[in-house]
C-alpha positions in Angstrom: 17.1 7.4 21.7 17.9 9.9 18.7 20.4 11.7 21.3 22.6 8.7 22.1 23.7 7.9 18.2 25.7 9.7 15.2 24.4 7.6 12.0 24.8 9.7 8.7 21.1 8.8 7.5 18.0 7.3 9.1 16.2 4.3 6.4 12.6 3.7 7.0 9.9 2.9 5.1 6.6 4.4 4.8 5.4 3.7 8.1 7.8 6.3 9.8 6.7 9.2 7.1 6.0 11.2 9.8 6.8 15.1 10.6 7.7 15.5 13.9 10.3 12.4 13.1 12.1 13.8 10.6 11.9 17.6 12.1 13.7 15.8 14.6 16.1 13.7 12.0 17.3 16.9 10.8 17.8 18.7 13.8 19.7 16.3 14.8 22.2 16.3 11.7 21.2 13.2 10.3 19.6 12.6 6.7 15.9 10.9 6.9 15.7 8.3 3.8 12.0 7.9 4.2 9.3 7.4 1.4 6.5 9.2 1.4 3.2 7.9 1.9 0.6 8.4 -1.1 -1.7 10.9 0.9 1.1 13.2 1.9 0.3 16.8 0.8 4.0 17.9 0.7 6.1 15.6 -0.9 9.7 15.4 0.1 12.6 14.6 -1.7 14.1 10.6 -0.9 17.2 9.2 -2.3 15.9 6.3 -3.9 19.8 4.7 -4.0 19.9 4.8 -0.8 16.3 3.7 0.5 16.9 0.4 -1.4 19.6 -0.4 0.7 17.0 -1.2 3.5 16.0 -3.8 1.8 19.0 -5.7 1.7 18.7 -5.4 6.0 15.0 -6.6 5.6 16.1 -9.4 3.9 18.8 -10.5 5.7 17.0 -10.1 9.1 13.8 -12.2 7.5 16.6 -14.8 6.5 17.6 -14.9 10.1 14.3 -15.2 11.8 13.6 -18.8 9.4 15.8 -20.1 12.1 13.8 -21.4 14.8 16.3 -21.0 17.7 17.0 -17.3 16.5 12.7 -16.5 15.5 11.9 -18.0 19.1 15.1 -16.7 21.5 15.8 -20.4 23.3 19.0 -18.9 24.5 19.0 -16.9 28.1 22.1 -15.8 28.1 23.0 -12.5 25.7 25.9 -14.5 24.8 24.7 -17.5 23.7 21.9 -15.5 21.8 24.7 -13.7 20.1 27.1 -16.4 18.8 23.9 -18.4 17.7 23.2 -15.1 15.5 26.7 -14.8 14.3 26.5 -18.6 13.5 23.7 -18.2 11.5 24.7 -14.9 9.6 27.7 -17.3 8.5 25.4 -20.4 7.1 23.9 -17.5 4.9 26.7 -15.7 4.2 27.9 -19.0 2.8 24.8 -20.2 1.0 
């Protein structure tokens, strides 16, 4: 999936502290913002400024998924699905 994007950075949290990934990341051009986990032998350098940003995305996405149309996907068509999403990213854009 790496090949088909062009994102500056890559945020992740702990789980995806991984080698191979972020070999990978960087080959690719694009700057892993990953924590480290606490047995890692060779820490790596994170830009904290940046890996809090994730959170706001956690957030928002855990705000989305207390509605129970969006948590359980009622719609079948994509399109539906979609402009139920956007509906709801309004109501909490608004609150």
């Amino acid at each position: 999936m790496l090949e088909n994007i062009d994102p500056d950075a890559f945020l992740a949290d702990k789980a995806y502290d991984a080698d191979r990934l972020t070999d990978k990341l960087t080959e690719c051009g694009i700057t892993p913002v990953i924590s480290h986990k606490r047995n890692r032998m060779t820490r790596r350098e994170t830009d904290f400024a940046l890996y809090r940003e994730r959170n706001l995305v956690e957030r928002f996405f855990n705000k989305l998924k207390q509605f129970h149309a969006i948590a359980t996907r009622y719609d079948k068509m994509k399109s539906t699905f979609l402009a139920a999403v956007q509906f709801v990213s309004v109501i909490i854009l608004l609150n």
